[in-house]
C-alpha positions as CSV (number, residue, x, y, z in Angstrom):
1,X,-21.6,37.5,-25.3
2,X,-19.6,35.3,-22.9
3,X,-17.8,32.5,-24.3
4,X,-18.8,30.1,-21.3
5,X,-21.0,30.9,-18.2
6,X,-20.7,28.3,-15.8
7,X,-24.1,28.2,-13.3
8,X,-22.9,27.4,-9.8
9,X,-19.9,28.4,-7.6
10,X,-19.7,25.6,-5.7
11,X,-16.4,23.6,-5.6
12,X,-17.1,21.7,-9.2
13,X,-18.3,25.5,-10.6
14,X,-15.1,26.6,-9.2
15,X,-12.8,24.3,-10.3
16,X,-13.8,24.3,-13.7
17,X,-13.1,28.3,-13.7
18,X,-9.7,27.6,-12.1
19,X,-8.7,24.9,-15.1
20,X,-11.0,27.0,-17.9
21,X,-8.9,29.8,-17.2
22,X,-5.7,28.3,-18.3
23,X,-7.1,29.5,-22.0
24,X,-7.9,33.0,-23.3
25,X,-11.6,33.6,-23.1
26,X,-14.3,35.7,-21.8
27,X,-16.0,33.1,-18.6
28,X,-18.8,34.4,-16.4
29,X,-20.0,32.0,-12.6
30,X,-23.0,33.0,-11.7
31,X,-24.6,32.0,-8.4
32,X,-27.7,32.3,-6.7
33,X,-25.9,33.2,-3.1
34,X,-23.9,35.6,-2.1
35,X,-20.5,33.9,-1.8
36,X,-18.7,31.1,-3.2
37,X,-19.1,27.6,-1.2
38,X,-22.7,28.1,0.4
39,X,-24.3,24.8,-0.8
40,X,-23.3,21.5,-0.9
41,X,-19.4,22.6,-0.7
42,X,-20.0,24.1,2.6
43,X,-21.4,21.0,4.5
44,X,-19.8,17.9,3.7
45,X,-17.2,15.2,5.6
46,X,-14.5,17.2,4.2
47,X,-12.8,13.8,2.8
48,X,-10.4,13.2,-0.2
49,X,-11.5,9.3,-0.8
50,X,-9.1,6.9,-2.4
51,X,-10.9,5.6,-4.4
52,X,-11.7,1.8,-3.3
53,X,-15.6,2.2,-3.2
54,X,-16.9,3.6,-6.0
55,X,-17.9,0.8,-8.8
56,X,-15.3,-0.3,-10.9
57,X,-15.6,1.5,-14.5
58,X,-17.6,4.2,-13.2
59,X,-17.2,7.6,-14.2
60,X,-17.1,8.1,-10.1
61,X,-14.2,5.7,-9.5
62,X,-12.2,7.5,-12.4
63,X,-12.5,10.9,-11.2
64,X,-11.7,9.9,-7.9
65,X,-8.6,8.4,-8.6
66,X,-7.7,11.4,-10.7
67,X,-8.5,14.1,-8.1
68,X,-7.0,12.4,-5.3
69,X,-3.4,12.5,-7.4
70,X,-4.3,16.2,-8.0
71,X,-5.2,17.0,-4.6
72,X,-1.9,17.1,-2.9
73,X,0.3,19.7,-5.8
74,X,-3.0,21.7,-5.7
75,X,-2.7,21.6,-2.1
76,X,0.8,23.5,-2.7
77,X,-0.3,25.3,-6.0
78,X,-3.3,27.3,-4.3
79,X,-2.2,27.4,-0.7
80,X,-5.0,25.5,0.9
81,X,-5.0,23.2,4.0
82,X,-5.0,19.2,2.9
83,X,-3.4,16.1,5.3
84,X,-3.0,12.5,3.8
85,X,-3.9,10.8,7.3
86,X,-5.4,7.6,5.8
87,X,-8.6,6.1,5.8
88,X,-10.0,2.6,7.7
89,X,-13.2,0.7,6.3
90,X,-14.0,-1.4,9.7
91,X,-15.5,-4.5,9.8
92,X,-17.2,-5.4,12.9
93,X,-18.1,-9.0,12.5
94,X,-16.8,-12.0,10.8
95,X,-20.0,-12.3,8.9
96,X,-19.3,-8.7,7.5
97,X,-15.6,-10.4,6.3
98,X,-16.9,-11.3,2.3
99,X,-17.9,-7.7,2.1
100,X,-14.6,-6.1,3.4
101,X,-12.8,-8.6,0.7
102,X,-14.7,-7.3,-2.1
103,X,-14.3,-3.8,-1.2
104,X,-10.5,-4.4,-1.3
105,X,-10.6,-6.4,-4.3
106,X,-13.0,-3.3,-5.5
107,X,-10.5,-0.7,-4.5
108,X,-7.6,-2.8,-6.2
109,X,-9.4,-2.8,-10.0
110,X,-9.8,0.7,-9.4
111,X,-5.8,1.6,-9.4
112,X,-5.8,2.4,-6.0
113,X,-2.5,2.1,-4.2
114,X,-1.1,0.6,-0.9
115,X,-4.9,-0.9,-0.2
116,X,-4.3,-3.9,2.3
117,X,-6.6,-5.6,4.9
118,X,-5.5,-4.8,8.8
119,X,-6.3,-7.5,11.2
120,X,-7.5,-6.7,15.1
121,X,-3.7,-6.1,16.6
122,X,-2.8,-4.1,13.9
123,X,-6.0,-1.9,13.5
124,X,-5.7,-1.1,17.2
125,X,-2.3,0.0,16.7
126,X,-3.6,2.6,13.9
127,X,-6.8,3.6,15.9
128,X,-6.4,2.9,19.6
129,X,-10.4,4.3,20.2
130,X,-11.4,1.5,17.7
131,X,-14.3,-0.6,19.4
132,X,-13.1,-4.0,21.0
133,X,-15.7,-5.4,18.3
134,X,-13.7,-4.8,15.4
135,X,-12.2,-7.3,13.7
136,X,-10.6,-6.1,10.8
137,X,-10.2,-3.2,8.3
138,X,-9.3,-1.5,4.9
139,X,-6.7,0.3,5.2
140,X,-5.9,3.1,2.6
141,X,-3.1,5.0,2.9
142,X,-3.6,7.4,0.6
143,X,-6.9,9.0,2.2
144,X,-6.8,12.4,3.3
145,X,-8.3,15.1,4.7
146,X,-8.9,18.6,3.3
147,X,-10.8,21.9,4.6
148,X,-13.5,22.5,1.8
149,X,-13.9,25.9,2.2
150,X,-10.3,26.2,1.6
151,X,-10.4,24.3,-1.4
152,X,-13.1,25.7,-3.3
153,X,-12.2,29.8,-2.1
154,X,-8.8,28.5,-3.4
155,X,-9.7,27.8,-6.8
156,X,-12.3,30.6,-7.3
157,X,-9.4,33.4,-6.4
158,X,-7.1,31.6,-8.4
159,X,-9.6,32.1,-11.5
160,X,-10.6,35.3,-10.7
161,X,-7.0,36.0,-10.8
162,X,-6.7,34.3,-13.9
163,X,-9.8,36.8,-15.3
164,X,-13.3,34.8,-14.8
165,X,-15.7,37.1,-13.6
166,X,-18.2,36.1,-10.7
167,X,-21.4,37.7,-10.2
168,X,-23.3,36.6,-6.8
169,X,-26.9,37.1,-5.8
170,X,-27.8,36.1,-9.4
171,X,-30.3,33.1,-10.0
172,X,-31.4,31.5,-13.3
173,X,-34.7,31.2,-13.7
174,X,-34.7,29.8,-17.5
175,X,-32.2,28.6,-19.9
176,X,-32.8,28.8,-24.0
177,X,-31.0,27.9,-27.2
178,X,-31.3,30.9,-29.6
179,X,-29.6,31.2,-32.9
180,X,-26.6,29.0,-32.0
181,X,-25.8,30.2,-28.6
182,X,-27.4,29.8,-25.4
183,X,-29.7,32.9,-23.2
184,X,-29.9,32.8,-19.5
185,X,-32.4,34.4,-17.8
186,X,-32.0,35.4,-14.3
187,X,-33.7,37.7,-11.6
188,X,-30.4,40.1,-12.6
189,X,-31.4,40.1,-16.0
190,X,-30.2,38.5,-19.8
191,X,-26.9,36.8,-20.4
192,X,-25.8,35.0,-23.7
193,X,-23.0,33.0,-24.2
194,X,-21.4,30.2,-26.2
195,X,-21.7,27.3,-23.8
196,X,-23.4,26.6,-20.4
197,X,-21.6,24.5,-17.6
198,X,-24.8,23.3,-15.8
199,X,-22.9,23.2,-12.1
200,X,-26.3,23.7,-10.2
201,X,-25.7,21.0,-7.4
202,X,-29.3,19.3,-6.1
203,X,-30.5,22.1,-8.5
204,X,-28.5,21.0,-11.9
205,X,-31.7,18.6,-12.9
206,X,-33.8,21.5,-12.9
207,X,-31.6,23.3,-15.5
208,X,-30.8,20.1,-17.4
209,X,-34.6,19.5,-18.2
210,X,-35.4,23.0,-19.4
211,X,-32.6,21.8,-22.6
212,X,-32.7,17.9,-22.7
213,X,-35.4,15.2,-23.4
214,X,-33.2,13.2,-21.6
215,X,-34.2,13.8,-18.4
216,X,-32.5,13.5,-14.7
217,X,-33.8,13.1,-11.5
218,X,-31.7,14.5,-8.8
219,X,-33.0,13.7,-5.1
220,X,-31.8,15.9,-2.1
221,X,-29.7,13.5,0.4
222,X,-29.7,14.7,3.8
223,X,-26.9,14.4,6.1
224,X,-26.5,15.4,9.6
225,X,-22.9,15.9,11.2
226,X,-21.6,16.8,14.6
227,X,-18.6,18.9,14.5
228,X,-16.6,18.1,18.1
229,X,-13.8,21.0,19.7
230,X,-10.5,20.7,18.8
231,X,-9.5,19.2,22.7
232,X,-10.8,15.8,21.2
233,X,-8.2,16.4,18.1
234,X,-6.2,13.4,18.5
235,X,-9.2,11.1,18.8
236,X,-8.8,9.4,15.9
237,X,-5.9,9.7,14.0
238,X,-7.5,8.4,10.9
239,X,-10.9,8.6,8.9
240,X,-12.5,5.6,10.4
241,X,-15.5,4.7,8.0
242,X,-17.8,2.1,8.6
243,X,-18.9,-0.8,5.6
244,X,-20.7,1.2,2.7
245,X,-24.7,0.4,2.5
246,X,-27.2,1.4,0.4
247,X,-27.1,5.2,1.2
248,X,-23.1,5.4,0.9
249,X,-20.2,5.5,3.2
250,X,-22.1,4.8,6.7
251,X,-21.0,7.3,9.7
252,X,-17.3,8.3,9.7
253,X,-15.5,9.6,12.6
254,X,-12.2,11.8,11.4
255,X,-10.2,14.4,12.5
256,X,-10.2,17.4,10.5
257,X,-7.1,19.9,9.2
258,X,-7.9,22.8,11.7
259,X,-7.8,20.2,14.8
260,X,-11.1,19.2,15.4
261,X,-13.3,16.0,15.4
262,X,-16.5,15.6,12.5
263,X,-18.9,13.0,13.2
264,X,-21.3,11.3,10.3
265,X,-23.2,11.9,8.6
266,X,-26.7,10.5,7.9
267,X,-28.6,9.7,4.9
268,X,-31.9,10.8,4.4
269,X,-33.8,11.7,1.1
270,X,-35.7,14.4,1.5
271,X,-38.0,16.6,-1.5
272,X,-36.9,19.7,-0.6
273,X,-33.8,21.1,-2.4
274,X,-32.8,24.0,0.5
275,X,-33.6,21.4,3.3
276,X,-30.2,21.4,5.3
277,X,-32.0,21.6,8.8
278,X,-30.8,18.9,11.4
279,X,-33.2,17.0,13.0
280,X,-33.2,15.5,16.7
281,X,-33.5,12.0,15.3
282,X,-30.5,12.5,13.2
283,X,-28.3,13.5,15.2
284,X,-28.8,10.5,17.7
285,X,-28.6,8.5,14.6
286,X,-25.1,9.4,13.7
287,X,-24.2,9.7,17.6
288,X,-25.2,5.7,17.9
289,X,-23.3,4.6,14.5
290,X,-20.4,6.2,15.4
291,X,-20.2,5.0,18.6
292,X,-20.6,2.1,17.5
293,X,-17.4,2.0,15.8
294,X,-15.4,4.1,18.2
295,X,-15.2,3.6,22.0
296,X,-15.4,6.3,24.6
297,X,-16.9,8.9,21.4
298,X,-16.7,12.5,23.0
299,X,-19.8,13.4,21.9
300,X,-20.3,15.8,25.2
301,X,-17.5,18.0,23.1
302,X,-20.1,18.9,20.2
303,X,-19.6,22.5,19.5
304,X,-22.1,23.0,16.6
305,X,-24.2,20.5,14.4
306,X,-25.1,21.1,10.7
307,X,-26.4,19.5,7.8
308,X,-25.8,19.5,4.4
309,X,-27.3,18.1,1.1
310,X,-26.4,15.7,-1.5
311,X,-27.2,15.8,-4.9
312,X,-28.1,11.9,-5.3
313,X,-28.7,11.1,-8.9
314,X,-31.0,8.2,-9.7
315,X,-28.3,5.9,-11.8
316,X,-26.0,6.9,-8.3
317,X,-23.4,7.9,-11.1
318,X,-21.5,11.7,-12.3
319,X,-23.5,12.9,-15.2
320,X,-20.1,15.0,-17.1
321,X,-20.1,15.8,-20.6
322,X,-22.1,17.9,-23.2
323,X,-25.6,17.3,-23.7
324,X,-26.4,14.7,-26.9
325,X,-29.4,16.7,-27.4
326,X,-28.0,20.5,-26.9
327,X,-25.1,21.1,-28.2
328,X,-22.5,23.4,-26.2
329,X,-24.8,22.8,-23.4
330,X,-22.2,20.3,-20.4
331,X,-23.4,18.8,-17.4
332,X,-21.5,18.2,-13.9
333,X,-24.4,16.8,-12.4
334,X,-25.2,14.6,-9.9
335,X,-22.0,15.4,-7.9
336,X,-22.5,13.8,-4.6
337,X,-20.0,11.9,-2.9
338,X,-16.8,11.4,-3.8
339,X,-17.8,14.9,-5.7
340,X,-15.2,17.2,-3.4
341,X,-12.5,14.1,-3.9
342,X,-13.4,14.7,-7.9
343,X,-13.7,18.5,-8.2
344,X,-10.1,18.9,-9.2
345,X,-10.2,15.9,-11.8
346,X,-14.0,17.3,-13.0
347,X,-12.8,20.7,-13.4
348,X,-9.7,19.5,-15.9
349,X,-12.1,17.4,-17.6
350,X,-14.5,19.8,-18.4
351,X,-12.3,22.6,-19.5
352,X,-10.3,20.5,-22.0
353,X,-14.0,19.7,-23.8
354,X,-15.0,23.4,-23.3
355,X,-11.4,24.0,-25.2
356,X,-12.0,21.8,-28.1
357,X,-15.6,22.7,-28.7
358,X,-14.6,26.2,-28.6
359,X,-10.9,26.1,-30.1
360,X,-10.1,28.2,-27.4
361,X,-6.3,29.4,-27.1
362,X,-4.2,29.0,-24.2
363,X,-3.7,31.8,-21.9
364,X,-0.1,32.4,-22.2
365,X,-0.2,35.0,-18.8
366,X,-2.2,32.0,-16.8
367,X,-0.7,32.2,-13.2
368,X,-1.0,28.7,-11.4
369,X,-0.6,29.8,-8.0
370,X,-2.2,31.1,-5.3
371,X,-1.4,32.5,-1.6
372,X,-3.8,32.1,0.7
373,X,-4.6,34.6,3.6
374,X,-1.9,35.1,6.0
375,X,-2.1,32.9,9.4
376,X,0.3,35.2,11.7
377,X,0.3,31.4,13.9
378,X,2.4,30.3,11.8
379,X,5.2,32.5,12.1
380,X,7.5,32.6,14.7
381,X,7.7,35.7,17.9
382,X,10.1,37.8,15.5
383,X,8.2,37.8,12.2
384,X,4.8,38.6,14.3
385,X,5.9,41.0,16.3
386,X,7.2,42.8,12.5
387,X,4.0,42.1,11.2
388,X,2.2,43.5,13.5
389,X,4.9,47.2,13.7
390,X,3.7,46.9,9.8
391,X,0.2,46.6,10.3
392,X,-1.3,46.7,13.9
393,X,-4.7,45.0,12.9
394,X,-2.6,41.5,13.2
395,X,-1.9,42.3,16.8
396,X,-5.9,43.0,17.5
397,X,-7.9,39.5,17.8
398,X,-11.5,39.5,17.3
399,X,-12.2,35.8,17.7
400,X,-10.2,34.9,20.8
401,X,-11.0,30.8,20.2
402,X,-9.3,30.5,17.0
403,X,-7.0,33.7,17.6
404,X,-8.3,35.5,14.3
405,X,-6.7,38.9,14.2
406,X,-8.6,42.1,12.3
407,X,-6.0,42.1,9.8
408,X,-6.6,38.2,8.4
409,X,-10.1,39.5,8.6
410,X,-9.3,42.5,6.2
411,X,-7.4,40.7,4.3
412,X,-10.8,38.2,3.5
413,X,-13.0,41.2,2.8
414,X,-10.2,43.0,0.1
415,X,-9.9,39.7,-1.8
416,X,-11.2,38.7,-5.0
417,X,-14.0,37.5,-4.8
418,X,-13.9,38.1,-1.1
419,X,-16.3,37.6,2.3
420,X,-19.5,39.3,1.3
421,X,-21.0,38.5,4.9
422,X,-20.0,37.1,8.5
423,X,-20.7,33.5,7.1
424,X,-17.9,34.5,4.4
425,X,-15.4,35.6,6.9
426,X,-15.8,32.8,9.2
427,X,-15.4,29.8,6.1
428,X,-11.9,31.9,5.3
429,X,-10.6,32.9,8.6
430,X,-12.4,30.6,11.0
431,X,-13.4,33.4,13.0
432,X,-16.4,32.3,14.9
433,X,-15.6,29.0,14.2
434,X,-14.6,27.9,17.7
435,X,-16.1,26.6,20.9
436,X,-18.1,29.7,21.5
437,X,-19.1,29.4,18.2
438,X,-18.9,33.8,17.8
439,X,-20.5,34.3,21.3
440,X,-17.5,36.1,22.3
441,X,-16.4,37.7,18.5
């Protein structure tokens, strides 16, 4: 009998382990694949988001807020890469002017700080690729970048560390109330515990509906990116997004932490839940958007393309709390966008209701920090040239674009929980991650 089992490992999954396991308590992830980070978390625009955007009031617009002030100490706290670089909203005609205003006036209602609007001059200042079209922006200064991978490893170790057990390869099939606790089924067999976090991504309305009469709907949103190599790093200096539509945020074009340029991505609603196949039209979608903002778009420097899915709810809002109608049963559903901007603020949230419902105790041994796996680039010709006299796997490198060394890849392996696969080693060492994209590993 656990006390919670939260279904999911994904980067809201995770982060409500990390913050859960600041009390005493026996916890239990389960997930369906074989790592941490191999749905939605994986495949995303890797954004922290202001918070300007989402509709005043919302429960999206105060999470985001609250995990963007988290961000940055957790940044330091678990040892994960994150850059405040800033984000642009560009407005590319005069007619498009009324909607920049409200956006700003949006983004101001919201709490968000240092919001102004950038004329022509000074948005070619900040972007110098910007497209002669432009005629203003949004700027927010405190929009950043972060490497989700990073993030949501990060907070799984750190409650692993903390004592929350993960079991992979495990998938529910059916979830039950039975004498004042909760029984999950799964192809690894029977669990029972206390209370449920339902953290299922584009699958949480499934598990939602087996307990509720309340039902949710949770549509899989496609979206196809372009990842570019890291010689087209200083491209843009900023997240340049274009004005928000119907389907969310438009194409952006950002650096990321590790050097590189991401392009998109698209919006398309698709019926099936493991769709993340890109598509030909896609991808020239995205391509024309963004060149549409930016002038002179590498796009010849594409090193890989991928897609990944959003878990669009209907009311385009976070579903959080415990069920009305099943006690000790909580949602994080419909975590799409700004979900990875959120996960730190979700996490918290959840685990103080999981605490009260539970009168769980706090863990008195909780460790708060985390260090991540050693990057001998970073250290100068002394301290790698000891490192490697220590250990001589750090002076052998097995991915020759991104200079990963067999003892960072060691290192992921021996961790807890650590790289069960290549895909596992390459999201935390970046091995194979490069322009040959592992051709040469």
């Amino acid at each position: 009998m656990y006390d919670v089992i939260i279904v999911g490992a994904g980067v809201t999954g995770c982060a409500v382990a990390r913050y859960l396991s600041r009390c005493q308590g026996s916890f239990l992830v389960l997930e369906r694949e074989e790592d941490v980070c191999c749905g939605t978390s994986k495949a995303n625009s890797a954004i922290v988001h202001a918070g300007f955007d989402a509709a005043h009031g919302s429960l999206m617009a105060k999470f985001n807020l609250r995990g963007s002030e988290l961000m940055e100490p957790l940044s330091h706290e678990l040892d994960f890469p994150y850059r405040r670089d800033g984000s642009l909203v560009v407005c590319m005609s005069e007619s498009e002017r009324p909607r920049l205003n409200a956006l700003y006036e949006n983004g101001v209602k919201n709490g968000v700080p240092g919001l102004e609007i950038v004329e022509r001059d000074r948005l070619r200042e900040l972007e110098p690729n910007i497209s002669p079209d432009a005629v203003a922006a949004l700027w927010a200064p405190t929009g950043a970048i972060v490497c989700p991978f990073g993030l949501t490893i990060a907070l799984a170790e750190n409650a692993a560390a903390n004592g929350v057990r993960f079991q992979f390869n495990t998938k529910v099939t059916a979830i039950r109330p039975e004498n004042g606790h909760w029984v999950i089924e799964t192809n690894c067999g029977t669990f029972e515990t206390c209370a449920v976090v339902n953290a299922a991504g584009v699958y949480a309305d499934v598990l939602h509906n087996q307990v509720s009469a309340r039902k949710l709907h949770i549509t899989p949103r496609r979206g196809d990116y372009c990842l570019l190599d890291k010689t087209t790093g200083s491209f843009a200096r900023h997240t340049v997004f274009q004005l928000p539509g119907k389907y969310g945020k438009g194409v952006l074009v950002s650096p990321t932490v590790h050097g590189n340029t991401i392009v998109g991505p698209t919006a398309i609603d698709i019926e099936d839940k493991d769709g993340t196949n890109t598509t030909a039209a896609g991808l020239d979608e995205l391509i024309a958007k963004a060149g549409a903002t930016m002038q002179n778009l590498p796009i010849r420097q594409v090193i890989t393309s991928f897609a990944g899915l959003r878990a669009h709810e209907d009311g385009h809002e976070f579903i959080l709390g415990e069920c009305p109608d099943a006690p000790g049963f909580f949602d994080c559903a419909g975590i799409e966008s700004p979900g990875l901007s959120s996960a730190p603020a979700i996490g918290e949230y959840t685990a103080q209701l999981l605490q009260a419902k539970l009168s769980l105790a706090e863990n008195t041994d909780f460790v708060g920090t985390r260090t991540g796996i050693l990057d001998p680039k970073t250290l100068s010709r002394e301290e790698y040239n000891a490192l490697i006299e220590r250990d001589p796997a750090y002076g052998r490198i097995i991915c020759r674009c991104e200079q990963v060394t067999e003892g960072e890849i060691v290192d992921a392996i021996h961790r807890v929980p650590g790289a069960r696969s290549l895909d596992g080693v390459k999201r935390r060492t970046r091995a194979g991650m490069g322009r040959c994209q592992a051709g040469f590993c």
